[in-house]
C-alpha positions as CSV (number, residue, x, y, z in Angstrom):
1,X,62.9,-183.8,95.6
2,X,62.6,-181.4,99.1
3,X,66.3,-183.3,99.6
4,X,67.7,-181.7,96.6
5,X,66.0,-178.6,97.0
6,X,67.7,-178.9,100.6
7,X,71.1,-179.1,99.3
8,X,70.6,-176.7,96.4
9,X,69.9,-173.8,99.1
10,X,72.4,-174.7,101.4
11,X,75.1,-174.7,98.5
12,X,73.7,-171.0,97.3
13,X,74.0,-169.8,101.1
14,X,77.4,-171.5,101.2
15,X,78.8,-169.7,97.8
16,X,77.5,-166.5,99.4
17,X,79.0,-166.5,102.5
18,X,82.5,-167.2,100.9
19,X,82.2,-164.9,98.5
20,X,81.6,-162.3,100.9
21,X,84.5,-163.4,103.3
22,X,87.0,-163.5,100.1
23,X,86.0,-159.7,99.5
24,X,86.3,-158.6,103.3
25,X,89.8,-160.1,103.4
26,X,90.8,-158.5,100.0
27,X,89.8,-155.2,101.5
28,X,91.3,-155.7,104.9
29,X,94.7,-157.2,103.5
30,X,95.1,-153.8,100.8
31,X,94.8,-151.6,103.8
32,X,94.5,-152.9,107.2
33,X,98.3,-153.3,107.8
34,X,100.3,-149.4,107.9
35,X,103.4,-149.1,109.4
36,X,102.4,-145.1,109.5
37,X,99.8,-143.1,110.3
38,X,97.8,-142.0,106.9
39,X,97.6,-138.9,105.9
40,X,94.5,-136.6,104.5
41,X,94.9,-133.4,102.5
42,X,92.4,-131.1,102.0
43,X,92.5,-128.2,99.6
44,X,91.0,-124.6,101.1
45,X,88.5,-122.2,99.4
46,X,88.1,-122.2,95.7
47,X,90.9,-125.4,95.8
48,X,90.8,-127.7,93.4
49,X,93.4,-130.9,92.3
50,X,95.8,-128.9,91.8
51,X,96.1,-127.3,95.5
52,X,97.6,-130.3,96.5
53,X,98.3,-132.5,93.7
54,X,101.9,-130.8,92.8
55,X,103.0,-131.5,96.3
56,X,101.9,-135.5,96.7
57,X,103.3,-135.7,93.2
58,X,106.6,-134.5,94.9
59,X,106.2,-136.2,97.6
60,X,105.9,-139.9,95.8
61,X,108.1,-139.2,92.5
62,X,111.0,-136.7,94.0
63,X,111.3,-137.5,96.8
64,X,109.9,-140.8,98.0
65,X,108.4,-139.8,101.2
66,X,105.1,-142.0,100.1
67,X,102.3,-142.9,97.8
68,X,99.1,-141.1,96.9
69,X,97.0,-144.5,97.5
70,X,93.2,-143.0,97.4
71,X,91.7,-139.5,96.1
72,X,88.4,-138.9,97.4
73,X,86.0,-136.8,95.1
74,X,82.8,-135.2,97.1
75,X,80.2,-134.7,95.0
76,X,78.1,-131.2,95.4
77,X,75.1,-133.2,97.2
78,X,77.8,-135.1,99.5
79,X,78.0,-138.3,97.9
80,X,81.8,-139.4,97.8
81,X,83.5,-141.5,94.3
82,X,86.9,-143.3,95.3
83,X,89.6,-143.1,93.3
84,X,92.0,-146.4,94.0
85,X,95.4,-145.3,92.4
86,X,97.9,-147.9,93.7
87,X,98.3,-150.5,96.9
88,X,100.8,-148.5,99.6
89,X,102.6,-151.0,101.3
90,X,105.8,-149.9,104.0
91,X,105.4,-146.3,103.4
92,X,103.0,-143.5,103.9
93,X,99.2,-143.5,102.6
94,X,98.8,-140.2,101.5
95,X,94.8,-139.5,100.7
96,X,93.6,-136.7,98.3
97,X,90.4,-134.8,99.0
98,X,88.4,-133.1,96.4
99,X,85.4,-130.7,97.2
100,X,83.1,-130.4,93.7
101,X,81.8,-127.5,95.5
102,X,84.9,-125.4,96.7
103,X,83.1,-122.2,98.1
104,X,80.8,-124.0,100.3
105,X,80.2,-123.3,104.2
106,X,82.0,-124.4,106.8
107,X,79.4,-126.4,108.4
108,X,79.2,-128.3,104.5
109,X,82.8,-128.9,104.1
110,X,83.5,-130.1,107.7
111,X,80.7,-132.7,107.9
112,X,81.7,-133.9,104.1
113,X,85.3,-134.2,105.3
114,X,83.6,-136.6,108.5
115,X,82.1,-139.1,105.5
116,X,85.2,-139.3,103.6
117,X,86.6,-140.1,106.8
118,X,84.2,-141.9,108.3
119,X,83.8,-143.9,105.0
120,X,87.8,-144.4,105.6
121,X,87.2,-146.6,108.2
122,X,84.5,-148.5,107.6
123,X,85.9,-149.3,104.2
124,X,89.8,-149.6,104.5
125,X,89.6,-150.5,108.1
126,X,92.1,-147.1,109.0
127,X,91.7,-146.3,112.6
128,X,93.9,-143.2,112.7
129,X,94.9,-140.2,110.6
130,X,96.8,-137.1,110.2
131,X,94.9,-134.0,108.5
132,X,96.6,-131.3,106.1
133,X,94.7,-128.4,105.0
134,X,95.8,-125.2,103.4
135,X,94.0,-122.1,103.8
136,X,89.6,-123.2,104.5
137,X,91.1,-126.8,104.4
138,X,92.7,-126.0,107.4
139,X,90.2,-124.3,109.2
140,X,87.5,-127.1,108.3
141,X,90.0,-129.5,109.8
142,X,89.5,-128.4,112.8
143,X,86.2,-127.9,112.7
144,X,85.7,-131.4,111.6
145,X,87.7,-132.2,115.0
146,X,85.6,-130.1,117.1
147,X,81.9,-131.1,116.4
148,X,82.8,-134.6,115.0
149,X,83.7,-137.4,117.5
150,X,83.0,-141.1,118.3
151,X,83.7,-144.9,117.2
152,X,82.6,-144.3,113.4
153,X,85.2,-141.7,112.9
154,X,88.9,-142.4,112.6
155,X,91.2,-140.5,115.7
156,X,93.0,-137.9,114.4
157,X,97.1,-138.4,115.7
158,X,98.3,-135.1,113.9
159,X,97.1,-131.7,112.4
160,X,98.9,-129.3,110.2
161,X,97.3,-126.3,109.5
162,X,98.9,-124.6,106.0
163,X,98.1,-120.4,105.4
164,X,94.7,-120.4,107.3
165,X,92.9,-117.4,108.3
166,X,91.5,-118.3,112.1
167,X,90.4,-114.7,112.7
168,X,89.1,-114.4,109.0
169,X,90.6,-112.4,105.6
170,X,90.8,-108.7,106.6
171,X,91.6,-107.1,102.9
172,X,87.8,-106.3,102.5
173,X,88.4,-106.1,98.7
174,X,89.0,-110.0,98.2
175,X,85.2,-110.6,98.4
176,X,84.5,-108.0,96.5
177,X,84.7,-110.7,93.4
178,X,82.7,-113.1,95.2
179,X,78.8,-113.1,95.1
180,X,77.1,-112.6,98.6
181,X,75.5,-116.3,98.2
182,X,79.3,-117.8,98.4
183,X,78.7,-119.1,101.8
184,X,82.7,-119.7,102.1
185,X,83.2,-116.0,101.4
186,X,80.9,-115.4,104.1
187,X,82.4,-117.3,107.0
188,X,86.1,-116.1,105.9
189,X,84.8,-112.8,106.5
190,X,86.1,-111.8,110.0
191,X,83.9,-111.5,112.7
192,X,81.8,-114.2,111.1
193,X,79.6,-116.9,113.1
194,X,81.6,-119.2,111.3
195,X,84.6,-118.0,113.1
196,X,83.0,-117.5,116.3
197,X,81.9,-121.2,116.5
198,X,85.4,-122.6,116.7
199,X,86.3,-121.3,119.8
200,X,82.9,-122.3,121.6
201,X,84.2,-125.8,122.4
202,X,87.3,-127.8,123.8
203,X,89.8,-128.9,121.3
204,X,91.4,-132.2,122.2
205,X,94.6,-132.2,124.3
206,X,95.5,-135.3,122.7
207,X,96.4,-134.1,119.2
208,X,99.5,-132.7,117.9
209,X,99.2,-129.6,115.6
210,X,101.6,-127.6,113.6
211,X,100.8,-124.3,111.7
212,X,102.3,-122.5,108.9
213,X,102.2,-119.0,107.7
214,X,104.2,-116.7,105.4
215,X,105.1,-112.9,105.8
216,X,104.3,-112.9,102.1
217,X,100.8,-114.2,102.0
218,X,98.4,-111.5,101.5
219,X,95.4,-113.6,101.9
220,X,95.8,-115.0,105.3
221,X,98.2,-112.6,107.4
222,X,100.2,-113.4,109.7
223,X,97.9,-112.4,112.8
224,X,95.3,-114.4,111.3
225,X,96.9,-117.5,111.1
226,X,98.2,-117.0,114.5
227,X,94.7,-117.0,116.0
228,X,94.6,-120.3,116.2
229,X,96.3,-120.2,119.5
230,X,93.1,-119.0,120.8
231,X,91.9,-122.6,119.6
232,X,94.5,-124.7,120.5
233,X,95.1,-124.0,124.3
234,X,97.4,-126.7,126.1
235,X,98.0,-128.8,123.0
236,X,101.5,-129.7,121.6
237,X,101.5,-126.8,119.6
238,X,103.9,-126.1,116.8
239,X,104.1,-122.8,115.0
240,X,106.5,-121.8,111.7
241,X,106.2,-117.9,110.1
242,X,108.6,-118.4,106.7
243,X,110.1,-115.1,106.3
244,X,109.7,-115.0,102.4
245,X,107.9,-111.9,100.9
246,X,108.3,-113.6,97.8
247,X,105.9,-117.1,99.2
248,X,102.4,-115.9,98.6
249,X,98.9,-117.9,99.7
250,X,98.4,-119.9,96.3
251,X,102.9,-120.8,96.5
252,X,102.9,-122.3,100.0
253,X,101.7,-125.5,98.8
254,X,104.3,-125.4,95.9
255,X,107.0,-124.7,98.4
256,X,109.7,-127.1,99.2
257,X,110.1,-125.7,102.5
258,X,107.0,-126.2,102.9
259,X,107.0,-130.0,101.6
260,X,109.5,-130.5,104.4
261,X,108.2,-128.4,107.4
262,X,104.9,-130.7,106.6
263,X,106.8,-134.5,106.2
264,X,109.2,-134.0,109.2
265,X,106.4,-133.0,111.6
266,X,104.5,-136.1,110.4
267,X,106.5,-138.9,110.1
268,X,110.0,-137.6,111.4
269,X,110.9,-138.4,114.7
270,X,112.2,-136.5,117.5
């Protein structure tokens, strides 16, 4: 009887351990293998699908550039839901990021983006990404880059930063339709501590970055966007002002020019 009970346990422990394995490979062999970096895009303040949605619809359907593989929905309390939309296989991995709570601070939004990506590579095994972020998403980007670092987190190969006020929103009358406890509208503001803090610290040398304004966008001028020189200082640094009165805040992530200022500084090369 203690024989059988003997080879009873050792079959259970047996079916368990191969079970696991078979699921460990799945996962590996649906995202281990890229030939390009993946990309992450993250929406800015008051964002929603739609911020970026219209673009990585382009970008897979019009123009083949790559697949929206993964859109990652943060919950208001941080927890994260995984959308799987398709297996990406010899093209880029494009990954949507979703904040329930758009108007949140920037200490919130950065340190959600590190579990999405942190969660990135501990469950797709995806050692290196680009970040996209228009407007906040932008800014949060590289405040995720600054305060976040180590083993558990993907390296980041490439930033672009899309319409993002570095030295804050100067028309004074845009948070006039915002409640005081919107603690996004308070770090826009410029001046803020929220603003102050990314300068404090060394951005790494290491990372390639590309920003994008538009004489027409009345949310984040021109000057604004351009204060993240003061961030960036010795990095391959890549700057584009669209002369287009016409491309406003909400239109640069409808643009097509847009589309391919973003694409060719990814995943053209030189």
């Amino acid at each position: 009887m203690k024989k059988q009970h003997v080879i009873l346990i050792a079959i259970i422990i047996l079916f368990i351990y191969s079970s696991t394995d078979v699921v460990y490979t799945s996962k590996r062999a649906k995202h281990d293998d890229f030939q390009y970096t993946p990309t992450v895009f993250l929406h800015g303040y008051k964002g929603t699908y739609y911020s970026f949605g219209n673009m990585l619809d382009r970008y897979q359907n019009e123009y083949g550039w790559g697949d929206k593989g993964l859109v990652y929905h943060v919950g208001a309390d941080g927890s994260l839901d995984v959308e799987e939309l398709l297996k990406t296989k010899g093209k880029p991995l494009f990954v949507q990021v979703i904040f329930e709570n758009n108007r949140a601070s920037f200490q919130d939004g950065s340190t959600w983006l590190a579990a999405v990506l942190q969660d990135l590579k501990k469950r797709y095994f995806i050692n290196e990404v680009n970040l996209v972020g228009h407007s906040m998403g932008g800014i949060l980007s590289v405040k995720y880059i600054l305060d976040y670092d180590g083993t558990i987190y993907p390296n980041v190969n490439k930033l672009v930063t899309i319409g993002s006020p570095f030295d804050g929103i100067y028309d004074h009358t845009y948070f006039l339709k915002n409640p005081q406890k919107d603690l996004a509208a308070k770090d826009l503001m410029p001046g803020s501590e929220g603003l102050k803090s990314l300068r404090n610290k060394n951005f790494p040398k290491t990372i390639q970055v590309l920003s994008i304004a538009s004489t027409g966008d009345r949310v984040a001028k021109t000057e604004s966007v351009q204060m993240l020189r003061k961030i960036i200082r010795g990095n391959p640094f890549e700057e584009k002002v669209i002369d287009d009165k016409r491309l406003g805040h909400s239109m640069l992530h409808e643009s097509k020019r847009v589309d391919r200022l973003v694409y060719d500084f990814l995943y053209k090369q030189p």
